[in-house]
C-alpha positions in Angstrom: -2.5 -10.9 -13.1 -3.0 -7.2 -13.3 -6.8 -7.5 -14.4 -7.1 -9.8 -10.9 -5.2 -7.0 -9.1 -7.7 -4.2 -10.7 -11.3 -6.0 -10.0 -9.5 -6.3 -6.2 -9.1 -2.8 -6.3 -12.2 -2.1 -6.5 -13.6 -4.7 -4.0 -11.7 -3.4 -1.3 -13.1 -2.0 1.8 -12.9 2.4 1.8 -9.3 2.9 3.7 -8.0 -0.6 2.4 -5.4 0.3 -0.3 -3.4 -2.1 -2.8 0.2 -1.8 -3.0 1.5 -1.6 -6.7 5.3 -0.9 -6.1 8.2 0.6 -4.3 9.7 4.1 -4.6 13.4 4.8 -4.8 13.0 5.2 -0.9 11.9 1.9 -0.9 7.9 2.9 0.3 5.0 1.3 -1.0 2.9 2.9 -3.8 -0.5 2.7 -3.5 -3.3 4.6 -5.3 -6.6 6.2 -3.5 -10.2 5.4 -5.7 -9.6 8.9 -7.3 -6.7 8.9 -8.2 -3.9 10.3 -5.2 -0.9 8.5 -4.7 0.0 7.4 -1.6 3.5 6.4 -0.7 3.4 4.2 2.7 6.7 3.3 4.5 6.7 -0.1 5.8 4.8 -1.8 3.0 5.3 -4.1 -0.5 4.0 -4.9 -3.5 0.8 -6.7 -3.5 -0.1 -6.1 -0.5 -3.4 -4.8 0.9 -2.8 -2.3 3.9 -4.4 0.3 5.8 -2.5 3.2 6.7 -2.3 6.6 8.3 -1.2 10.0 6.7 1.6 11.7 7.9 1.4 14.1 5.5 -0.9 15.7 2.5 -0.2 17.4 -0.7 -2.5 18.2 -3.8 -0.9 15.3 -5.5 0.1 12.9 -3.0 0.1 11.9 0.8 2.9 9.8 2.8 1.9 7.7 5.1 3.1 5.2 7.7 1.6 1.4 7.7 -0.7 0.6 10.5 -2.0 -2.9 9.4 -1.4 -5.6 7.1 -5.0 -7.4 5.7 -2.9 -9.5 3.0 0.7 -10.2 3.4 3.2 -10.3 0.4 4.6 -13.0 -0.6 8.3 -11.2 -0.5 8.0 -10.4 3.2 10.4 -12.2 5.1 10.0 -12.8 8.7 13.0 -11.6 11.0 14.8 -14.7 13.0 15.0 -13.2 16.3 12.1 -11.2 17.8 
């Protein structure tokens, strides 16, 4: 599974970004092309997500989930809207 998730990778639109896992703050953890982490609030594993930055360090950005292209399969809906 992880050598489907890597040839995704690097099929993915520039902006799109993978979600590998969650953080002990439960964000998404997603990696740029070269490298950067990126930890986005709002998103899981497996998904692919655009996002916007929030803020930038050397290392790493946060950033805040603006769309969904491919839903995980461990979302869960809410019951009421």
């Amino acid at each position: 599974m992880s050598e489907e998730i890597e040839i995704e990778k690097k099929s993915l639109p520039e902006g799109w970004l993978t979600v590998d896992a969650l953080d002990i703050d439960a964000q998404g953890v997603a990696r740029r092309p070269d490298g950067k982490v990126v930890f986005i609030e709002g998103a899981l594993p497996f998904e692919v997500v655009s996002a916007s930055v929030n803020r930038r360090k050397n290392n790493w950005e946060q950033a805040t989930l603006t769309e969904i292209h491919r839903e995980s399969s461990q979302r869960v809906r809410p019951r009421c809207p």
